[in-house]
Structures are given as structure tokens and as C-alpha cells.
FITI-88858 format. One record per residue (C-alpha): residue in one letter; x, y, z. Coordinates in steps of 0.5 Angstrom, whole numbers, padded with zeros to 4 digits, m for minus. Example, Ala and Ser with C-alpha at 12.3 -4.5 7.8 and 13.67 -1.06 7.14 Angstrom:
{'A' {0025 m0009 0016}}
{'S' {0027 m0002 0014}}
This chain:
{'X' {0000 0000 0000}}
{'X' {0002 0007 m0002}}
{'X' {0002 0013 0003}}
{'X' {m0004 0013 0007}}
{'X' {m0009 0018 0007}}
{'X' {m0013 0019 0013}}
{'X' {m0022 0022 0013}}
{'X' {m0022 0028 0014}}
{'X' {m0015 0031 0011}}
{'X' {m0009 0029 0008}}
{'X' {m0003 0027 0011}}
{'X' {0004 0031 0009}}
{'X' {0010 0026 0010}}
{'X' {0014 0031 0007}}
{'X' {0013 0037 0013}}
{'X' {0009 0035 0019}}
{'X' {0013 0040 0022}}
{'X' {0007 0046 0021}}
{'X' {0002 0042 0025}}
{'X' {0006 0039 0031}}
{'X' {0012 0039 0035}}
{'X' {0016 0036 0040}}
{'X' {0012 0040 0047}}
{'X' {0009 0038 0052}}
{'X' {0001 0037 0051}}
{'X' {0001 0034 0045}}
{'X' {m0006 0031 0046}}
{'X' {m0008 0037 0047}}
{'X' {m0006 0038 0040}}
{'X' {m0010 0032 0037}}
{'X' {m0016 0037 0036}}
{'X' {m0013 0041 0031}}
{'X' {m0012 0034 0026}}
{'X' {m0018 0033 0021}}
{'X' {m0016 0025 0021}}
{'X' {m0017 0025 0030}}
{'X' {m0025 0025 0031}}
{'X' {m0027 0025 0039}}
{'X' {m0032 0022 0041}}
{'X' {m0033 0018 0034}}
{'X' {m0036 0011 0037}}
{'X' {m0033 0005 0034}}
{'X' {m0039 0003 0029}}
{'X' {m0039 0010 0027}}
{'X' {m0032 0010 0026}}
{'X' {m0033 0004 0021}}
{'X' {m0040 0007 0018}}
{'X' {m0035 0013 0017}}
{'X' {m0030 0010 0013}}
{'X' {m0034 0005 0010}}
{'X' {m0038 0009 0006}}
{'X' {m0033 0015 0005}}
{'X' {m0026 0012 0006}}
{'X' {m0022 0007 0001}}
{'X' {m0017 0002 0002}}
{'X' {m0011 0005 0008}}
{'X' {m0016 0010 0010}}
{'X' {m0016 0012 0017}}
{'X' {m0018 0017 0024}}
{'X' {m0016 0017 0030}}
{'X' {m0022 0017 0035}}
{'X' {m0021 0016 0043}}
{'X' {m0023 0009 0046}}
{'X' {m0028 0007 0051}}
{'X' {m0023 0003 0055}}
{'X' {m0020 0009 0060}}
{'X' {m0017 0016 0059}}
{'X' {m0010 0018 0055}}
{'X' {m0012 0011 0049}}
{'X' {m0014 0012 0043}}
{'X' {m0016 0007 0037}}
{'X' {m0013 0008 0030}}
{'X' {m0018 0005 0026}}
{'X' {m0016 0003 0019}}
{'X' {m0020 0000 0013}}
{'X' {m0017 m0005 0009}}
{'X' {m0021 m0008 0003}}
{'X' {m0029 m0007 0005}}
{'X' {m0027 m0008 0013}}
{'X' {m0025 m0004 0018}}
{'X' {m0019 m0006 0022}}
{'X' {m0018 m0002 0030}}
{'X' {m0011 m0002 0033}}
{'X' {m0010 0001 0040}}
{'X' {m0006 0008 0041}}
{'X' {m0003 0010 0047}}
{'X' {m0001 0017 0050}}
{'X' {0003 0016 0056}}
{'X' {0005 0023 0058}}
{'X' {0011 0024 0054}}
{'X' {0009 0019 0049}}
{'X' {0006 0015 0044}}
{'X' {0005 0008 0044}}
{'X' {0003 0004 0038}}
{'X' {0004 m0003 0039}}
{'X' {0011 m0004 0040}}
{'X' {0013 0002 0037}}
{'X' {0013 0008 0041}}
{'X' {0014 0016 0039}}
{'X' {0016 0021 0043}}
{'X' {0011 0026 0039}}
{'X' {0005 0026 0034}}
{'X' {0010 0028 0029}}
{'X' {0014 0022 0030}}
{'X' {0008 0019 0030}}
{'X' {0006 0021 0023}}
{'X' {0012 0021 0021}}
{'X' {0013 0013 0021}}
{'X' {0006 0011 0018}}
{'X' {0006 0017 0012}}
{'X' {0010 0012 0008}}
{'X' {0009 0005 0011}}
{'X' {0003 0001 0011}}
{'X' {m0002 0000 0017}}
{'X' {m0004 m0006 0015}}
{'X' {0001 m0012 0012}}
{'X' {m0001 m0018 0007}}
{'X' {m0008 m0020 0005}}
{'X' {m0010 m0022 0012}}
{'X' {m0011 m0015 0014}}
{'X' {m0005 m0018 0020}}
{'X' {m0001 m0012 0023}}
């Protein structure tokens, strides 16, 4: 899959640096994405990218499960694929990766899929 392209805006890998920095409160700065959407259950999540998104669409949305996790939910092929984020304070961990900031986070995924192989497998 090529470069990722999120519902609600586009990603720039090339210069993320005008929409995030390396301070303290990056949460905060999620309100600002067009792809991070707050209060977006995750059936409308599916809904929303399902109908409107293609295969490597995705949105960050908070998760239900405790305050500072967030889910990345990615489409592959007619399904929708949600993977946990997480804030830490000085951290976000994705996995088994962790960024010390939202540009790193972008950065990483800008140009790598999401989503590996016909299985939809991470």
C-alpha cells in the first residue's frame, strides 16, 4: 500500500512539522487534526470509513476503554481494522512502537502501511 490517506484530511510526510511539535500537551494538539475524531464510536467509525474512505483510509478517534487510549481505525478492503494507540504523557505507543511525538507518529506511518499482507495482520 502506498502512502496513507486519512478521512478528513490528508497527511503531508514530507513537512509534518507545521501541524505538530515535539512540546509537552500533545494530546491536546489531536483537536486540531482533521483525521482525529473525539467522540466517534467505533461502529461510526466503521460507517464513516466504509462509506466514504478507501483501502489505507484511517481516523484517530478516543477509545472507550480509559482516558490517554485512542483507537486507529484503518480500512482494508471492505473491512475496518481498529488498532489501540496510546498517550502516556511523553509518549505515543502503537504496538510495539513508541514515538516521543505526534510528528513522529505521522512520520512512521506517512509512508508504511498499516496494514501488511491479504490478512489484514499488523
Amino acid at each position: 500500500m502506498g502512502r496513507a490517506e486519512s478521512v478528513g484530511g490528508k497527511m503531508n510526510a514530507q513537512d509534518p512539522s507545521d501541524l505538530w511539535s515535539t512540546s509537552d500537551g500533545e494530546a491536546e494538539l489531536l483537536q486540531d487534526l482533521g483525521w482525529y475524531h473525539s467522540n466517534l464510536t467505533r461502529h461510526a467509525a466503521e460507517a464513516l470509513l466504509l462509506s466514504n474512505g478507501y483501502d489505507g483510509s484511517y481516523l484517530l478517534r478516543d477509545s472507550n476503554e480509559r482516558t490517554g487510549l485512542y483507537s486507529l481505525s484503518v480500512r482494508a478492503k471492505d473491512s475496518v481494522k481498529h488498532f489501540h494507540v496510546e498517550y502516556t504523557g511523553y509518549s505515543f505507543k502503537f504496538g510495539f512502537n513508541e514515538f516521543s511525538s505526534l510528528k513522529d507518529f505521522v512520520k512512521h506511518f506517512a509512508n508504511q502501511p498499516l496494514i501488511g499482507s491479504e490478512t489484514g495482520a499488523h
